[in-house]
Structure formats: C-alpha cells, structure tokens
Biotite code that builds the C-alpha atoms (Angstrom):
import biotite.structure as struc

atoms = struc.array([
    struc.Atom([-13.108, 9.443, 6.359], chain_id="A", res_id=1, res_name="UNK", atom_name="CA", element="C"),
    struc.Atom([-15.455, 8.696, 9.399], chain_id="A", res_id=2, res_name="UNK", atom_name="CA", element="C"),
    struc.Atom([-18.230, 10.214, 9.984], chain_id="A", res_id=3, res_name="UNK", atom_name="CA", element="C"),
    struc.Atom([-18.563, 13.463, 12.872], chain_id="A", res_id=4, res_name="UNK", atom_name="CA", element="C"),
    struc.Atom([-18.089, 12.205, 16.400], chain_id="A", res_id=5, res_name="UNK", atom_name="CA", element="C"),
    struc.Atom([-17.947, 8.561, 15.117], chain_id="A", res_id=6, res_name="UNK", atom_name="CA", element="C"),
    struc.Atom([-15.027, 7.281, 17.304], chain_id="A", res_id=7, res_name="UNK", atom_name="CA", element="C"),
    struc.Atom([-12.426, 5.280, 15.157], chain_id="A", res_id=8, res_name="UNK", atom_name="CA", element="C"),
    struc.Atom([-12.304, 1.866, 15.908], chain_id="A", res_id=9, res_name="UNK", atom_name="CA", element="C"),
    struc.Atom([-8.746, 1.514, 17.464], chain_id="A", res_id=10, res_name="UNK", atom_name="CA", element="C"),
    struc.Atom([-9.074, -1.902, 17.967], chain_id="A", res_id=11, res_name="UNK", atom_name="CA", element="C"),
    struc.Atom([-9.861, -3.000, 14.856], chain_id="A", res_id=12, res_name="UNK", atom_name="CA", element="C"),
    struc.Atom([-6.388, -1.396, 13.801], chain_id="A", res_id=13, res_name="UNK", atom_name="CA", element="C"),
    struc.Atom([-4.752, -2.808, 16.343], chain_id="A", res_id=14, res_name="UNK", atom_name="CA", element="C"),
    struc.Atom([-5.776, -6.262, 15.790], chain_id="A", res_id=15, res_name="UNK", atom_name="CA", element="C"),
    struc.Atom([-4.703, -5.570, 11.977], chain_id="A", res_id=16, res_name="UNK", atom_name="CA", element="C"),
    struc.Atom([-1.165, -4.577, 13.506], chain_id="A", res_id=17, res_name="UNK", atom_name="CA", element="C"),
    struc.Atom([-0.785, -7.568, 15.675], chain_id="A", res_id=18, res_name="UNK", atom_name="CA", element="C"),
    struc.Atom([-1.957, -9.933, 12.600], chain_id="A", res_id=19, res_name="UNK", atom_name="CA", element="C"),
    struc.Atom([0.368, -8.652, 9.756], chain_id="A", res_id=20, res_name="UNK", atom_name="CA", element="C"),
    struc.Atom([3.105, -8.785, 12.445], chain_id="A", res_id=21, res_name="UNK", atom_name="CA", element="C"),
    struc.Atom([2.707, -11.949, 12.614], chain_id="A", res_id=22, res_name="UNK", atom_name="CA", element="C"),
    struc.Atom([2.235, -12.700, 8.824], chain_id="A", res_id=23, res_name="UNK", atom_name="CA", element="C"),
    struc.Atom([5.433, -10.852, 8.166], chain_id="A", res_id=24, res_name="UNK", atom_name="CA", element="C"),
    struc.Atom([7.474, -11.764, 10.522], chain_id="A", res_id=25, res_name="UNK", atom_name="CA", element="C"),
    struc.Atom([9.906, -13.590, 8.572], chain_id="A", res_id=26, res_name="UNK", atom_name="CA", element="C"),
    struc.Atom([10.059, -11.005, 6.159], chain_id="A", res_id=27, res_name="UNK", atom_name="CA", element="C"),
    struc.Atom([12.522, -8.249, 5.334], chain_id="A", res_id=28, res_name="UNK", atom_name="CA", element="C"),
    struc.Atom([12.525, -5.314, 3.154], chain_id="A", res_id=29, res_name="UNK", atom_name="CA", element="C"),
    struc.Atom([15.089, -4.924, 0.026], chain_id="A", res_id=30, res_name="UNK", atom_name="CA", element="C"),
    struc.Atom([16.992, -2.185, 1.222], chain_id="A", res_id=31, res_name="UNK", atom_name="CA", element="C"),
    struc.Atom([20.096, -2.164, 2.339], chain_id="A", res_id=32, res_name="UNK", atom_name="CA", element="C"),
    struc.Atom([19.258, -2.506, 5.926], chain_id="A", res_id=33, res_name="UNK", atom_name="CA", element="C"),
    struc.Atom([17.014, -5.206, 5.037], chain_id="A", res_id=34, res_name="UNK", atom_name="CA", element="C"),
    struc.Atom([14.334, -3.144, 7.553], chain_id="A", res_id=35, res_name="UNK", atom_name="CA", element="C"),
    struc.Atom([11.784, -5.889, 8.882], chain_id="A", res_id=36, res_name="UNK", atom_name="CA", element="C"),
    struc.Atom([8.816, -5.342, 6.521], chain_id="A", res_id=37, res_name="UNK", atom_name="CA", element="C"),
    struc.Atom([6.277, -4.475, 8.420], chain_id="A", res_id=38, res_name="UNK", atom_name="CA", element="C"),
    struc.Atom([7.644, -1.378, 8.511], chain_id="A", res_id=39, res_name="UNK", atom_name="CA", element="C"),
    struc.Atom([6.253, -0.671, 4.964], chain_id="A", res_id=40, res_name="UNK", atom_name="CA", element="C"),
    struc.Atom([2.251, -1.619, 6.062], chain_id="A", res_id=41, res_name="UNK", atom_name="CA", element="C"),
    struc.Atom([2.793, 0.305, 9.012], chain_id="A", res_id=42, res_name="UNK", atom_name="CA", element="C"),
    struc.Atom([3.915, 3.511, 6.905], chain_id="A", res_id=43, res_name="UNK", atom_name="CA", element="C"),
    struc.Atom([1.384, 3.094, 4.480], chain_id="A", res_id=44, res_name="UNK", atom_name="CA", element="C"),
    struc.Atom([-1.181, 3.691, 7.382], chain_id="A", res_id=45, res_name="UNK", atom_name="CA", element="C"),
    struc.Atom([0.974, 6.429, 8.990], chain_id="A", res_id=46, res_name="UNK", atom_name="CA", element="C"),
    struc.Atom([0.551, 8.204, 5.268], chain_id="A", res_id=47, res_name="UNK", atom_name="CA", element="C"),
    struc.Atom([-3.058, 7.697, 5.172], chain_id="A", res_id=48, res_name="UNK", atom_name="CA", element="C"),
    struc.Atom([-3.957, 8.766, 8.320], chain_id="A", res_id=49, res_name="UNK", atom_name="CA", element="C"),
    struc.Atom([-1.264, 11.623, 9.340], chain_id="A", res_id=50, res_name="UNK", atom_name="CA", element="C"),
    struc.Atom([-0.796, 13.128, 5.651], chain_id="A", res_id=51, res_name="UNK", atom_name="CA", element="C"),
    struc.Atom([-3.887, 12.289, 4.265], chain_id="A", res_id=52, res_name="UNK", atom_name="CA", element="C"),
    struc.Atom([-6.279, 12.576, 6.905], chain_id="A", res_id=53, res_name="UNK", atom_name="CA", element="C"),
    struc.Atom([-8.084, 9.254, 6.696], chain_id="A", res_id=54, res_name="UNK", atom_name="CA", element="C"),
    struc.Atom([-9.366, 8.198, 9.727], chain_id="A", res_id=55, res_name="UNK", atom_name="CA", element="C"),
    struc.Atom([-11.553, 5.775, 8.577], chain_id="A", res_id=56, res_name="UNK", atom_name="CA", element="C"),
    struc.Atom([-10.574, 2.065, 10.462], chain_id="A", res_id=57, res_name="UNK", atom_name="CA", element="C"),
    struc.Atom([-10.980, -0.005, 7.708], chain_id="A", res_id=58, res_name="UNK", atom_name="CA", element="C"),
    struc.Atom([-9.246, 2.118, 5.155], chain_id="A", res_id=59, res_name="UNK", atom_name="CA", element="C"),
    struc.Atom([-6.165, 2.019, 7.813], chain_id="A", res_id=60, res_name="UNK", atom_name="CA", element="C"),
    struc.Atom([-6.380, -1.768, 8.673], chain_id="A", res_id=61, res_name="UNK", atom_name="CA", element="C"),
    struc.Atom([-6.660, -2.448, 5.000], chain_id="A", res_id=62, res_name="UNK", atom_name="CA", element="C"),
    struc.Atom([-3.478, -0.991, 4.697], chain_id="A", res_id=63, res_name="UNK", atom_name="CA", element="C"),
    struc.Atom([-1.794, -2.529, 7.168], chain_id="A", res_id=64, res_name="UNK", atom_name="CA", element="C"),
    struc.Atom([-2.987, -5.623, 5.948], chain_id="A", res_id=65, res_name="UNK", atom_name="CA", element="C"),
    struc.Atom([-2.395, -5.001, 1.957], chain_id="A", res_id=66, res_name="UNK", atom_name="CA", element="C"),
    struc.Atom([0.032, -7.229, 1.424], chain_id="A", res_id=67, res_name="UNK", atom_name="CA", element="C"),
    struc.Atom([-0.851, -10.453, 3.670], chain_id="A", res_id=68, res_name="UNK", atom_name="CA", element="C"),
    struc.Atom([-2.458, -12.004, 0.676], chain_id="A", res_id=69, res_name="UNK", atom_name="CA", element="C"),
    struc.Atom([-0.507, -11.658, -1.457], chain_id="A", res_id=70, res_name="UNK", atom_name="CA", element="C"),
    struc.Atom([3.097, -11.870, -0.105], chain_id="A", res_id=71, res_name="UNK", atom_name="CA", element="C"),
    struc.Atom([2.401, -14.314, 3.504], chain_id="A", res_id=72, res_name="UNK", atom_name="CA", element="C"),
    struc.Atom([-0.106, -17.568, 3.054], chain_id="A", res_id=73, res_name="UNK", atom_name="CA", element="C"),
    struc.Atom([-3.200, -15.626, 4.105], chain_id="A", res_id=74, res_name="UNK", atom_name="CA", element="C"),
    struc.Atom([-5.985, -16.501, 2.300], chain_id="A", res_id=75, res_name="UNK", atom_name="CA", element="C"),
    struc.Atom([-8.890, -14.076, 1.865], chain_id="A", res_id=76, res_name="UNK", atom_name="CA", element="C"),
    struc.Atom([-11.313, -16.678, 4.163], chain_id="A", res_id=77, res_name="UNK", atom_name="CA", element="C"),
    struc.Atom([-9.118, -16.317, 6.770], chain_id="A", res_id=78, res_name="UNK", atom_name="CA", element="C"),
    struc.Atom([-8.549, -11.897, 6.278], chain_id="A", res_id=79, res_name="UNK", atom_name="CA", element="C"),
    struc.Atom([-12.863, -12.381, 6.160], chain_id="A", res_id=80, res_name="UNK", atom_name="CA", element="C"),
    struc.Atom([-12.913, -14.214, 9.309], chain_id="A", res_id=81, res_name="UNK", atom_name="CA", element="C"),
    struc.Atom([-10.567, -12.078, 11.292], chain_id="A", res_id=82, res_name="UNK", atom_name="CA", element="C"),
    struc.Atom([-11.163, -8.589, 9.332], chain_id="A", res_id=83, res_name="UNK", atom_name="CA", element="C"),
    struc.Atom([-14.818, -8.469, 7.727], chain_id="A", res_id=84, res_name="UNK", atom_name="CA", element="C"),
    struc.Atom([-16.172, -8.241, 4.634], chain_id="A", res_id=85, res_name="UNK", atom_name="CA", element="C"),
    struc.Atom([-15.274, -4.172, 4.205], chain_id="A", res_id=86, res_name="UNK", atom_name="CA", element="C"),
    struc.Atom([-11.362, -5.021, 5.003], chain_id="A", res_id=87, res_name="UNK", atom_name="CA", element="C"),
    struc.Atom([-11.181, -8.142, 3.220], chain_id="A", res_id=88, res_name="UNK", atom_name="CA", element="C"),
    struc.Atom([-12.695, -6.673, -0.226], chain_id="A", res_id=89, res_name="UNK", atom_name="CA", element="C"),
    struc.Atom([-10.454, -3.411, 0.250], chain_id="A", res_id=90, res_name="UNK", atom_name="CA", element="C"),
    struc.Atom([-7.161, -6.088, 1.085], chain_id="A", res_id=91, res_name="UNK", atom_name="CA", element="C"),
    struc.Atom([-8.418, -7.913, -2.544], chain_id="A", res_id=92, res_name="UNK", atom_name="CA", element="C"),
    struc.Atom([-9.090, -5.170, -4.843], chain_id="A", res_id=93, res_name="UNK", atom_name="CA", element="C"),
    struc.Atom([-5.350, -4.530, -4.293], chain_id="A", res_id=94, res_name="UNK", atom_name="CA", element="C"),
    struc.Atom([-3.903, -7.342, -4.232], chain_id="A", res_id=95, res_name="UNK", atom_name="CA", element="C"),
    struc.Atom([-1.953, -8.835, -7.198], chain_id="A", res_id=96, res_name="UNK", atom_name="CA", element="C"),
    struc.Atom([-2.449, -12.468, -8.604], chain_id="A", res_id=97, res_name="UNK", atom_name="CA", element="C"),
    struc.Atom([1.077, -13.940, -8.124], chain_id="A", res_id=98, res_name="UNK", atom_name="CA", element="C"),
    struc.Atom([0.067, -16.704, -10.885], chain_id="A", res_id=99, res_name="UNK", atom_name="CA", element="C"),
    struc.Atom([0.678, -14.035, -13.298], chain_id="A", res_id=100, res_name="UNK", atom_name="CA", element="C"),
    struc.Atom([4.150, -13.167, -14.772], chain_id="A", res_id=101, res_name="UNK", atom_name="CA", element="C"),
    struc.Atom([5.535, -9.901, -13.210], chain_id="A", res_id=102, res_name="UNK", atom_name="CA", element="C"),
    struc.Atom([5.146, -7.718, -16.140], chain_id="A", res_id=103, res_name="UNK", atom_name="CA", element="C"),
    struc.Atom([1.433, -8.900, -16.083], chain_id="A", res_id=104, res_name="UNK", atom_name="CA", element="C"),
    struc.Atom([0.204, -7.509, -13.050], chain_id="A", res_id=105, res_name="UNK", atom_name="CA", element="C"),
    struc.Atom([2.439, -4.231, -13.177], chain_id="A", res_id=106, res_name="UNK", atom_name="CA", element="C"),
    struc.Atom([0.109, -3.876, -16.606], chain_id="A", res_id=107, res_name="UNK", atom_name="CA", element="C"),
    struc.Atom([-3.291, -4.559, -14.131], chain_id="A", res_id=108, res_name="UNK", atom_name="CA", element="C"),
    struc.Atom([-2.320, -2.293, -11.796], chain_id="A", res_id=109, res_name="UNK", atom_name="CA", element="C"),
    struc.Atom([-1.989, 0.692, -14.307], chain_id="A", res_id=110, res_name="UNK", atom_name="CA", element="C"),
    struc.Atom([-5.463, -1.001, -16.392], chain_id="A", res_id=111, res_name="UNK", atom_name="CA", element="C"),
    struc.Atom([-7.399, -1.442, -13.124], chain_id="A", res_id=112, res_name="UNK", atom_name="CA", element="C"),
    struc.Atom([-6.355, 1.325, -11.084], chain_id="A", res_id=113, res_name="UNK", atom_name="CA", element="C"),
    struc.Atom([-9.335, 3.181, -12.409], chain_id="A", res_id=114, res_name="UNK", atom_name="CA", element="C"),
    struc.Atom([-11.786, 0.931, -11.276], chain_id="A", res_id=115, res_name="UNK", atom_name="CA", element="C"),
    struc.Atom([-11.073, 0.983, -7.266], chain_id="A", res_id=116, res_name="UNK", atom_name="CA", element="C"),
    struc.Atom([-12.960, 2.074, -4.830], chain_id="A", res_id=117, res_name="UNK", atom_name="CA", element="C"),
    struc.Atom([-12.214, 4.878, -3.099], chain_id="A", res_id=118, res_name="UNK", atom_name="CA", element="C"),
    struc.Atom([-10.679, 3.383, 0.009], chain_id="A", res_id=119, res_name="UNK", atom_name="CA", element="C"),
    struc.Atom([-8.781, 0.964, -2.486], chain_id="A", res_id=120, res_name="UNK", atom_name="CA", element="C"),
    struc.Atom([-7.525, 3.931, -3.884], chain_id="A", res_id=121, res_name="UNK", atom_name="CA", element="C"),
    struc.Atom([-6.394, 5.525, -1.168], chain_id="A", res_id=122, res_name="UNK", atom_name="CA", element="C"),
    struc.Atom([-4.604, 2.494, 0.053], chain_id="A", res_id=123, res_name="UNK", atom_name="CA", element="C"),
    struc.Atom([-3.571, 1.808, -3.641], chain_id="A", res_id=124, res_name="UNK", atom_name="CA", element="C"),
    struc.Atom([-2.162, 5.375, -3.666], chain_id="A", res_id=125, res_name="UNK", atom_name="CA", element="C"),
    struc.Atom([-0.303, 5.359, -0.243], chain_id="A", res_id=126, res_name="UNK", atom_name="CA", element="C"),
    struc.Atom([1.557, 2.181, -1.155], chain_id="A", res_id=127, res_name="UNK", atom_name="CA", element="C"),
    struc.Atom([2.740, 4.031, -4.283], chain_id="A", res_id=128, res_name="UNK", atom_name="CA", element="C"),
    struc.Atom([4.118, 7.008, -2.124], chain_id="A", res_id=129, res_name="UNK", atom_name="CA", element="C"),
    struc.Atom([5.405, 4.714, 0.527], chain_id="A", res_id=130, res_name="UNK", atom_name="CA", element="C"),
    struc.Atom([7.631, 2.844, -2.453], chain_id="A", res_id=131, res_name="UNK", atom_name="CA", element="C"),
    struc.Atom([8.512, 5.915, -3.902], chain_id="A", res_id=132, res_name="UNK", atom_name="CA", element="C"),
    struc.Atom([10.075, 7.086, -0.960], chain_id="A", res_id=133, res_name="UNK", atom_name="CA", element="C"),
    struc.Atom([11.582, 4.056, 0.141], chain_id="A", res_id=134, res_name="UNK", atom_name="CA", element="C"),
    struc.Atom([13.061, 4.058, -3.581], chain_id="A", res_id=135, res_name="UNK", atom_name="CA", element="C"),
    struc.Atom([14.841, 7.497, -2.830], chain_id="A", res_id=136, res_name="UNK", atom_name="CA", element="C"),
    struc.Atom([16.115, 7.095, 0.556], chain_id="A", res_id=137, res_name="UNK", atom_name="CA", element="C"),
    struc.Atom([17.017, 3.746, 0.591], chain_id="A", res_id=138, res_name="UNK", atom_name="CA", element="C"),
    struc.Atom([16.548, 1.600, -2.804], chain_id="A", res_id=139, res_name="UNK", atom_name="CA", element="C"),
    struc.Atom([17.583, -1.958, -3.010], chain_id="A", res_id=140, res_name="UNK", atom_name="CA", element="C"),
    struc.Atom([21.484, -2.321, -3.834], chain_id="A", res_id=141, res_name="UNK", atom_name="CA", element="C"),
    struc.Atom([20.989, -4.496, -6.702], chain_id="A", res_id=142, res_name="UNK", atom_name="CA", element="C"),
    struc.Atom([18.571, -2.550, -8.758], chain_id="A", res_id=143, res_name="UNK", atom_name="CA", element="C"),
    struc.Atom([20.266, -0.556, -11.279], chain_id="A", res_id=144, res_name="UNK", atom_name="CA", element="C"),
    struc.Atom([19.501, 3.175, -12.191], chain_id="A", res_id=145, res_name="UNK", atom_name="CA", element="C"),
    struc.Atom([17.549, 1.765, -14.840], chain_id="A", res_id=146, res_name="UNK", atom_name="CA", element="C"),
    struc.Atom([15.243, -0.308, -13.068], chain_id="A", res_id=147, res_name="UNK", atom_name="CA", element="C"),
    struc.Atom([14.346, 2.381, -10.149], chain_id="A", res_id=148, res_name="UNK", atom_name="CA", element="C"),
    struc.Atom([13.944, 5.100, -12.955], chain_id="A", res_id=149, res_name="UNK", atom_name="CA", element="C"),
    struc.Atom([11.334, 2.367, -14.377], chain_id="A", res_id=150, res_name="UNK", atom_name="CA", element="C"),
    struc.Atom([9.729, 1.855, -10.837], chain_id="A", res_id=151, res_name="UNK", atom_name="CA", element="C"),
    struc.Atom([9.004, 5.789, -11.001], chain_id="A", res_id=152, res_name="UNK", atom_name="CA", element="C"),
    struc.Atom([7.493, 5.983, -14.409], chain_id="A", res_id=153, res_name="UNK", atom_name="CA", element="C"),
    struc.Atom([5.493, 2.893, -13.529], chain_id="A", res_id=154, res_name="UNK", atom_name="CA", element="C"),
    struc.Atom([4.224, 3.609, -9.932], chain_id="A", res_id=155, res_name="UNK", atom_name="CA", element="C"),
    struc.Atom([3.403, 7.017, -11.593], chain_id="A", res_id=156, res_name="UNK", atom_name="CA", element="C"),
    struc.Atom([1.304, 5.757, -14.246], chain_id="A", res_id=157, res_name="UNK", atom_name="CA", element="C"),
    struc.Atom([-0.625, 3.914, -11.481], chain_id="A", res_id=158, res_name="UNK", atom_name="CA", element="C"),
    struc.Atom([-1.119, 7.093, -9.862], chain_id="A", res_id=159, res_name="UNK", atom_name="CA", element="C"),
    struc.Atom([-2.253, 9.021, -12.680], chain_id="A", res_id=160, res_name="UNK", atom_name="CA", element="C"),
    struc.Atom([-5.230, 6.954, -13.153], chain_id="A", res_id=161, res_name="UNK", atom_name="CA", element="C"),
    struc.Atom([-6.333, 6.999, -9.139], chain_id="A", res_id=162, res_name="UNK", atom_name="CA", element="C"),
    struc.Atom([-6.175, 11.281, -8.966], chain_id="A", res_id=163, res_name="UNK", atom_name="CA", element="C"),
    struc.Atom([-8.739, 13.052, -7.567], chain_id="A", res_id=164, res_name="UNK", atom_name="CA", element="C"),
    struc.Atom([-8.957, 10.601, -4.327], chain_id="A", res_id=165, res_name="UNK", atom_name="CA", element="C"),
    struc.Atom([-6.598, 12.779, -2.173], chain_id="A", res_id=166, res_name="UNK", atom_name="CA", element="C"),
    struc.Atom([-5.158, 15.962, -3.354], chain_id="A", res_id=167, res_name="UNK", atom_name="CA", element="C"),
    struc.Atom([-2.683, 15.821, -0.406], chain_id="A", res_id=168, res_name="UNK", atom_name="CA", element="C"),
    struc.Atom([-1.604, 12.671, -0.687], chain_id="A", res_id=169, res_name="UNK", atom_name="CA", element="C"),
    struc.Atom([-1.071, 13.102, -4.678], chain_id="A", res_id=170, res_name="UNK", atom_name="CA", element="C"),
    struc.Atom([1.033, 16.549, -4.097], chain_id="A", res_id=171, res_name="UNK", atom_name="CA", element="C"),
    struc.Atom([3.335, 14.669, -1.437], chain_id="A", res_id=172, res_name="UNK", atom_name="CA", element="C"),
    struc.Atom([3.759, 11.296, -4.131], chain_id="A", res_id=173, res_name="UNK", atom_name="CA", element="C"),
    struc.Atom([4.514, 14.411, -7.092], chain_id="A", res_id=174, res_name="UNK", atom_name="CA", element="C"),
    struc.Atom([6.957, 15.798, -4.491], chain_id="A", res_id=175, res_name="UNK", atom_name="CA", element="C"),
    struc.Atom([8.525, 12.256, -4.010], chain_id="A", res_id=176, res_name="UNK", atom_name="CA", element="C"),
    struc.Atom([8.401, 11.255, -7.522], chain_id="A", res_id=177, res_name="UNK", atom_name="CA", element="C"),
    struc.Atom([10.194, 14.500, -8.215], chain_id="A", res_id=178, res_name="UNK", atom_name="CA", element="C"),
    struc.Atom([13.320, 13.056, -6.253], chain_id="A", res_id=179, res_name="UNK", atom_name="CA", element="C"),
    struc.Atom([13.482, 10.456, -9.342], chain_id="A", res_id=180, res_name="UNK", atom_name="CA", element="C"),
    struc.Atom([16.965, 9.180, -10.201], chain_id="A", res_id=181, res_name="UNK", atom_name="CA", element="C"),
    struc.Atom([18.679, 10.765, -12.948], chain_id="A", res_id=182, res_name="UNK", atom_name="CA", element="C"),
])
C-alpha cells in the first residue's frame, strides 16, 4: 500500500510492462489457446491492485516482472539495473532456482513461504490465485485430473502458510480453489 496522497509511480509500472514484454515475448501459456504469457504477469498485477487494493509500484512491477528470472535469461544485475534494489529483492524472494529438480522447489515454496516479506507475499499469493484460475477455466490439455487436483492441494499449501497478508485476496483464491476438479 502507498502511503496518503503519495502518487503511484506509473512509470515505474510501465517500464516493468514494456520489459517483461519483451522478456516474454517468445513465450506462450499451456492452455489450450496457448495465450501469449504475458498475459499471466499482467493478471497477477490486475489481482493485486483491482482485488486486493495494492497500489504500491513496486509490489505491482514486481509482479509483472516475477517470472523474468526465472523463466527468460534475466539475470538479477540486470532486474537491479533497470528496476532497483526494492523490485529486484521482491522479483528474487520469489523466484525458484531452476537447478533444482521440480519436486524440490514446489517443497521451498510451501517451506519458505513463511518467511516472505509482505510484498513477496502478496505477489507470492496473487500468482497462486492467478494459476488457480487459469487451472479452472482453461488448464493445459495434457495434464490429467490427477495432476491439476495436485496443483490445487499444492498451490494451497503455499497459501496457507502466507494468510493474514490480504484477507481479500485469500477469500477470492478459497473461492477459486473451491472450483477444484473432482
């Protein structure tokens, strides 16, 4: 949240917009419209600041930019240089080490979710709902039940250990989360 009368820095958001455009150009989402992915980082935003009321710029450009370093060749020098030190450390407290094996950093996520900071959280939290929804309204064609069911249980157990951050934002995920597959 900003501060009374402190005007939101628009441009810092837009400059986020323009860069993870860019950085995900290539990309495409696994639905079955294969929707250009920047879709997702712009949603995430759209969630934070439209359902959740965060208006703070770096909490929003953050989320736009959550997944450059980990899923585009951004390196956190180059988020620093363009972004700051506040967007950059939000960007890496989220971000997953790809070294890992798969199962690995869904474990850290659930194990370190407790330890963000707030606007981590937030972002952490938004990117939840955003794949939650996206799982119910248009889930990849070659996941079985079985595997979105496990997405669920998973993204909720993330969630559960990041409550308290945004009461709105955590009804609408238990709303979307109750759409589950069955």
């Amino acid at each position: 949240m900003s501060y009374p009368n402190t005007p939101i820095d628009v441009g810092l958001i837009l400059r986020a917009l323009a860069f993870a455009a860019h950085k995900h150009r290539d990309q495409r989402r696994k639905d079955a419209r294969a929707s250009p992915y920047i879709n997702h980082p712009i949603a995430l935003a759209d969630v934070l600041s439209n359902e959740g009321g965060v208006d703070d710029a770096a909490t929003l450009s953050a989320a736009i930019l959550h997944d450059t370093v980990e899923d585009t060749e951004t390196t956190p020098e180059e988020l620093r240089q363009h972004f700051g030190d506040a967007v950059c450390g939000i960007v890496l407290e989220v971000t997953d080490d790809k070294r890992l094996p798969k199962m690995e950093r869904k474990r850290l996520q659930v194990e370190h979710a407790s330890r963000l900071s707030t606007p981590a959280r937030l972002v952490k939290l938004a990117d939840k709902l955003c794949n939650v929804r996206d799982m119910v309204e248009g889930p990849p064609e070659d996941w079985s039940l079985e595997r979105r069911q496990a997405y669920f249980d998973w993204a909720k157990a993330v969630v559960g250990q990041i409550r308290g951050v945004s009461p709105p934002l955590e009804a609408a995920f238990d709303e979307a989360y109750a759409r589950r597959p069955t």
